[in-house]
C-alpha positions as CSV (number, residue, x, y, z in Angstrom):
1,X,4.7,10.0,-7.6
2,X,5.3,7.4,-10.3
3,X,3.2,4.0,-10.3
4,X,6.4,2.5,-9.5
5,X,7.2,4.2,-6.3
6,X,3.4,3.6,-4.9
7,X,4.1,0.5,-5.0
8,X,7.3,0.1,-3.3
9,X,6.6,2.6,-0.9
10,X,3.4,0.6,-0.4
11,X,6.0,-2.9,-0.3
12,X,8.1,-1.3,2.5
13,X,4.8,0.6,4.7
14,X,5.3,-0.6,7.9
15,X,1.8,-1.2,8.4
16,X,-1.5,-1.8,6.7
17,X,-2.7,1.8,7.7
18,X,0.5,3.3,5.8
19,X,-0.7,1.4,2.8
20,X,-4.0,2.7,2.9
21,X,-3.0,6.2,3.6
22,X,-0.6,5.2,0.5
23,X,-3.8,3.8,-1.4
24,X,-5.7,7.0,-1.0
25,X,-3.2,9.6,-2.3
26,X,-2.9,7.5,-5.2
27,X,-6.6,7.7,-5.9
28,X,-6.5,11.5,-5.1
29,X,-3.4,10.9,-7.5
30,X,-6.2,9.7,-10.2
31,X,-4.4,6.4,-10.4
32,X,-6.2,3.8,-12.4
33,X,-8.8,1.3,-10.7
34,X,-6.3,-1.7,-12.1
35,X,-3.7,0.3,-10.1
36,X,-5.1,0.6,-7.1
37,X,-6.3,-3.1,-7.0
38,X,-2.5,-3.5,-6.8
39,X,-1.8,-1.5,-3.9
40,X,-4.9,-3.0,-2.0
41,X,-3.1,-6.2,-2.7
42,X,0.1,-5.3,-0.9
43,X,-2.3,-4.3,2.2
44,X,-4.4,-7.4,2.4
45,X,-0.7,-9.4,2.5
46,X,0.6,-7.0,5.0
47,X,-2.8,-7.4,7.4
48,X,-2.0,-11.3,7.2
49,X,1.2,-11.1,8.7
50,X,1.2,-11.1,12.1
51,X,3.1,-8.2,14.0
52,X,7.4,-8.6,14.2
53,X,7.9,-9.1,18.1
54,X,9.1,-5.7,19.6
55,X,7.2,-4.0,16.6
């Protein structure tokens, strides 16, 4: 997978544990540390948001 699609599959995860499942296959991946920091990112925004009603 491209650095490009982690992170939009990690933008459009439907949940924080989506993102780190994402984060972990691209460390197995051998992504960069810098990389990674960018997923994490998009996790710690998603666990802020509170749950869509009916979610």
């Amino acid at each position: 997978m491209t650095r490009r699609c982690w992170l939009t599959a990690a933008s459009s995860a439907p949940d924080v544990d989506q993102v780190r499942g994402l984060w972990r296959a691209a460390r197995a991946a051998g992504e960069p540390r810098w990389y990674l920091d960018l997923i994490a990112r998009i996790g710690r925004q998603a666990a802020a948001v509170p749950p869509r009603a009916g979610s």
